[in-house]
matplotlib code that plots the C-alpha trace (Angstrom):
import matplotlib.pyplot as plt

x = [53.9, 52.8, 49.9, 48.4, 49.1, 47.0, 44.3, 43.8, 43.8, 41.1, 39.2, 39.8, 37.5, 34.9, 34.7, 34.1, 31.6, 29.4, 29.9, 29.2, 31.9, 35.1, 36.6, 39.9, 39.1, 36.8, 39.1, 42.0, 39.8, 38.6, 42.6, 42.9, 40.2, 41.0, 45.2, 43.9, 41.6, 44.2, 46.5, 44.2, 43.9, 47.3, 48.5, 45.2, 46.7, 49.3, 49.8, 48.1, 47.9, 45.9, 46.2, 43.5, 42.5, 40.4, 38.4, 37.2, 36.4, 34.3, 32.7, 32.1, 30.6, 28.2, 27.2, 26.1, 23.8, 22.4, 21.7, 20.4, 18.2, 16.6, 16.6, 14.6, 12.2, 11.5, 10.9, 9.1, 6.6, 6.5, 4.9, 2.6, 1.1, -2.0, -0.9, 2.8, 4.1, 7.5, 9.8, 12.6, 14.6, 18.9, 21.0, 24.9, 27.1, 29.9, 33.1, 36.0, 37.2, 39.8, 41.1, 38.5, 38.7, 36.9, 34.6, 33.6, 33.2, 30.9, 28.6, 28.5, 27.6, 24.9, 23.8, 23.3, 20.8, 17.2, 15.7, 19.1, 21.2, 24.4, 24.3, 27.1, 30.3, 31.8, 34.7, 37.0, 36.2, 34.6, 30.7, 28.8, 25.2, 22.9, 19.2, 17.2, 13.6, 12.6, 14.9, 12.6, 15.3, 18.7, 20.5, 20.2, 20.8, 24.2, 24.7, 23.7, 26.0, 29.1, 28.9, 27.7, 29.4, 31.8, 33.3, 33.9, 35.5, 38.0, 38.4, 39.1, 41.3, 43.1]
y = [46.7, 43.1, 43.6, 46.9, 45.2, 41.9, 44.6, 46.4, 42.9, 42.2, 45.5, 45.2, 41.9, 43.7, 46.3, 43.4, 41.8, 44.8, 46.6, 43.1, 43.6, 42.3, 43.8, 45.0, 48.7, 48.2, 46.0, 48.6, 51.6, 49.6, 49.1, 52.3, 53.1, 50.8, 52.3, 56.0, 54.4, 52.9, 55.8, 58.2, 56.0, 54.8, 56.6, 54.5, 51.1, 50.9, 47.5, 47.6, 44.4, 43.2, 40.1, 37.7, 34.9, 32.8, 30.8, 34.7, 35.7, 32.8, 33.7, 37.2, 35.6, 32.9, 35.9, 38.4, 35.4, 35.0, 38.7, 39.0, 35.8, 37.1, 40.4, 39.7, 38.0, 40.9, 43.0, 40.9, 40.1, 44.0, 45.3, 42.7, 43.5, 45.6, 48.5, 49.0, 49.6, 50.9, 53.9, 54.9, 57.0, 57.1, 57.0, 57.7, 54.6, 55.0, 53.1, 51.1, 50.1, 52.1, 51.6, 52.8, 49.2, 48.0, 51.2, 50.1, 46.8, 47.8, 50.1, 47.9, 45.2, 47.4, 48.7, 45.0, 44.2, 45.0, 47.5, 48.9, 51.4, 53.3, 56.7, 58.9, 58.5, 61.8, 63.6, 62.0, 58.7, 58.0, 57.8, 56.1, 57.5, 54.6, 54.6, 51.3, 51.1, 50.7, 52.3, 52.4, 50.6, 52.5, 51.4, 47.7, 48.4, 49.7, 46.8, 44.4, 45.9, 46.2, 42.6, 41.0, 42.6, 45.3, 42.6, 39.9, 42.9, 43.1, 39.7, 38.9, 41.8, 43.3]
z = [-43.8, -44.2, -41.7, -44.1, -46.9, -45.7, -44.0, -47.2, -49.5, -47.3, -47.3, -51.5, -51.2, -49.3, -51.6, -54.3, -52.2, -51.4, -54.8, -56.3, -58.8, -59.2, -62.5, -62.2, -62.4, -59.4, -57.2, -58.1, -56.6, -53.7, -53.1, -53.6, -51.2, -48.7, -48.6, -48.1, -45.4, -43.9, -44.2, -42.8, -39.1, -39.7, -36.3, -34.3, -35.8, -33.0, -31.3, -28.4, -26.6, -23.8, -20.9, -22.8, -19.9, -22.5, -19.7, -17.9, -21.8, -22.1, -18.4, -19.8, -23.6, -21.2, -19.1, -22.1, -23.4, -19.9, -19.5, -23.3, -22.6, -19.2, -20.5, -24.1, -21.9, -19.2, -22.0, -24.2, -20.6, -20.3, -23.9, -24.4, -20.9, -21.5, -19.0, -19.0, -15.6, -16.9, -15.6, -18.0, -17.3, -17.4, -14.3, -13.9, -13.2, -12.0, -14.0, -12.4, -15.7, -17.2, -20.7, -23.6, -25.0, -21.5, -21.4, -24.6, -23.9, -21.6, -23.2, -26.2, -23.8, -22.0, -25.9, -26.3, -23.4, -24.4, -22.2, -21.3, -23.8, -23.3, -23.6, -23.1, -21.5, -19.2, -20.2, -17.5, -18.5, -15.2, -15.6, -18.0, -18.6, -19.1, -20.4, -18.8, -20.1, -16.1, -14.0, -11.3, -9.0, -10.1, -7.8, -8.1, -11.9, -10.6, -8.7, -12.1, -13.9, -11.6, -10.2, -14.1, -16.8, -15.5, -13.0, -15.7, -18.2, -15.3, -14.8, -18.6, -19.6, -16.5]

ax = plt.figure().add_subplot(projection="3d")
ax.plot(x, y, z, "-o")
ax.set_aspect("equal")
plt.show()
C-alpha cells in the first residue's frame, strides 16, 4: 500500500508539473487520476525481480553508446553522400532471450540505434522483425546483434 501510495504522490506532482498548476483542486484530481491509473494496472504491478550484475549492466550501458556512436556516424556518412548506396529492407532475427523485459530491452535497444528499428515481435515470442536502413548484409546484422546487445542482455539479467 505504501509503494501505490508513494507511486501515486509522485504521479500527483507530475500532474502539477505538466498542468503547471498546483492548486489544491488540481493536485486533488491528478491524485485522483493517478489512483484510478494505478488501479486500472494494479494486477501488472506485481514484484518481479531480476539477477542485476551491476558491472554486465554497465558492459551493456558502454556498449549501447558504442553502437549509437558508430552507428550516428554510418548514417550520418550515408545521407550526405550524393548517391545513396543504401538497401533497406527488415530481416527476421531470431531471439535467445526469453522474458518480455529482455525482448524489450532489446528492441528498445535496436529502436535506439540509428539506421536500425524494431518492428514487430512474433506471437511465440521467438523472432524479432527488425528494419536496418542497409540490410544489404542480413546476416552479419544477425551476428551484430546476437554477439553486441542480445549477449550482454543475457549476461546482465540471466
Amino acid at each position: 500500500m505504501t509503494k501505490f501510495l508513494t507511486i501515486n504522490l509522485i504521479f500527483t506532482a507530475i500532474w502539477g508539473a505538466i498542468s503547471a498548476s498546483f492548486s489544491p483542486a488540481n493536485l486533488i484530481l491528478g491524485f485522483a487520476v493517478g489512483a484510478l491509473s494505478l488501479w486500472l494496472i494494479r494486477r501488472e504491478l506485481q514484484p518481479v525481480t531480476y539477477p542485476v550484475r551491476p558491472l554486465k549492466l554497465f558492459l551493456l550501458t558502454a556498449l549501447f553508446f558504442k553502437e549509437l556512436a558508430i552507428s550516428a556516424t554510418k548514417v550520418a556518412l550515408m545521407v550526405i553522400q550524393p548517391k545513396m548506396k543504401l538497401k533497406p529492407g527488415i530481416f527476421a532475427y531470431p531471439l535467445t532471450v526469453k522474458s518480455d523485459f529482455e525482448i524489450a530491452l532489446l528492441a528498445n535497444l535496436i529502436t535506439l540505434t540509428p539506421g536500425t528499428l524494431s518492428v514487430d515481435v512474433s506471437d511465440d515470442r521467438r523472432t524479432l522483425y527488425v528494419h536496418a536502413l542497409d540490410c544489404a548484409d542480413p546476416g552479419g546484422l544477425r551476428r551484430d546483434i546476437a554477439n553486441g546487445f542480445e549477449r550482454r542482455i543475457k549476461e546482465a539479467f540471466e
